[in-house]
N, C-alpha and C positions, 0 to 999 in steps of 0.2 A: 396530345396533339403532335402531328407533323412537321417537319419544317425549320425552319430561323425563329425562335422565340426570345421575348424580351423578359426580364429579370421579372420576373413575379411575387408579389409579397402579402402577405395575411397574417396581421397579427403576432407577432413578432416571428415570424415566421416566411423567410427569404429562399428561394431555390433560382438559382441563374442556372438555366441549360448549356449555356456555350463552355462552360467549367464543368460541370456537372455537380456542382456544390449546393451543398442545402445546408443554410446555417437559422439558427434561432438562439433568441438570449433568457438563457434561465437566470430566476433567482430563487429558485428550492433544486434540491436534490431529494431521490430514493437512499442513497445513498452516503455515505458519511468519510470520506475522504478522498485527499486529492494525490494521486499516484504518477510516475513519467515511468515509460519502458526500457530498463536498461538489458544489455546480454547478461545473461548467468554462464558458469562453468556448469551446471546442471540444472535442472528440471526441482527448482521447491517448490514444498506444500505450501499451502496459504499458511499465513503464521507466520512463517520463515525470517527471523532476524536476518538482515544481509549487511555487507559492506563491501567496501573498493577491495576488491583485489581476485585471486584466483586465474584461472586461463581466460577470464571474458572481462566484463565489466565489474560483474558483483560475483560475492562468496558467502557463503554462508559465515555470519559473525562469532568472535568468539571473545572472552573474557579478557585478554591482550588487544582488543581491537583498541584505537584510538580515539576514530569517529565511526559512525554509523551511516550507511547509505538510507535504512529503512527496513521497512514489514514488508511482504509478499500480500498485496492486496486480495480480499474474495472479491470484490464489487466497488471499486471506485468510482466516486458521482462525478470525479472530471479525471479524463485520463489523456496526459500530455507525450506526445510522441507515440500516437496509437497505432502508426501505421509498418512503425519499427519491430525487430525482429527480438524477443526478449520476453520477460518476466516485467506486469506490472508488481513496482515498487512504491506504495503508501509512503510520503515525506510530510503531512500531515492530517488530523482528524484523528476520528476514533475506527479500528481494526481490532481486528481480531490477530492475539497474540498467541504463538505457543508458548505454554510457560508449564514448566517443570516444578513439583512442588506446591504447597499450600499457600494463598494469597489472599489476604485482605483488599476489600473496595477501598481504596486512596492510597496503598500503600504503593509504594514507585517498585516499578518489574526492571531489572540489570541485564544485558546479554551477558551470557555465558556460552560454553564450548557448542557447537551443533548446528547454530542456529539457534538455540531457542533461549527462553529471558526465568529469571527465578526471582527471587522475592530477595534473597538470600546470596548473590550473585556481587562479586565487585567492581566489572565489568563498566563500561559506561550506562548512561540510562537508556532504557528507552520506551518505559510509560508511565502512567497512572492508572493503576487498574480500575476497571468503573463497576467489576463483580465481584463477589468475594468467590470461592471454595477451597476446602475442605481436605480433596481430590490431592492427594500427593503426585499423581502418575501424570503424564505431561497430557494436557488438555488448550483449548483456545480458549483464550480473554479476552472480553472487549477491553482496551486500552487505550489514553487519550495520548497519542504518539507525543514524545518528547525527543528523539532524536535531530 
């Protein structure tokens, strides 16, 4: 329709035209974690161990890091500060990690140099791995974020 319209609502499901907002309240996600968009100094793959520092916000993490910023999200079921200019960053849930090296399911993954987490690693933490392999050569884990 045309015109001055008033807030319209169906089932948890709200669109006010005079903002242009359409909001609605989940309590399921597709999805399995919750990410905020910070600036990177480049372009990481999903995976990507990150932390504070570099020419922007985040860096790729490394085995002297201190703290951890987080993972380079594939698919966050809620994503905070989405209209910012950046890389979503996973701060908790399960994502997919890169991890370098062979890993047991429960065994906790370390950032190391790169970006990426090892089994093997002394680094700080930053998951629980919820797969096993085998696979020495760096591949993605799902991991239940501990950063």
């Amino acid at each position: 329709a045309t015109g001055t319209q008033g807030i319209e609502t169906d089932t948890n499901l709200t669109y006010n035209p005079s903002t242009n907002v359409l909001s609605t309240t989940a309590s399921a996600a597709q999805y399995a974690d919750l990410a905020e968009i910070y600036a990177a100094d480049v372009d990481y793959s999903p995976g990507t161990v990150v932390m504070i520092g570099g020419t922007a916000e985040i860096t790729a993490a490394n085995a002297a890091a201190q703290y951890l910023a987080g993972v380079i999200s594939t698919a966050p079921a809620y994503l905070m500060n989405s209209s910012a200019e950046g890389e979503a960053v996973a701060l908790v849930g399960r994502v997919p990690v890169r991890v370098l090296g062979a890993v047991n399911k429960g065994q906790a993954v370390f950032a190391a140099d790169g970006g990426v987490a090892t089994a093997d690693a002394t680094g700080p933490i930053v998951g629980i791995a919820l797969e096993s392999s085998s696979n020495t050569a760096e591949k993605l884990i799902e991991c239940l974020l501990k950063v």
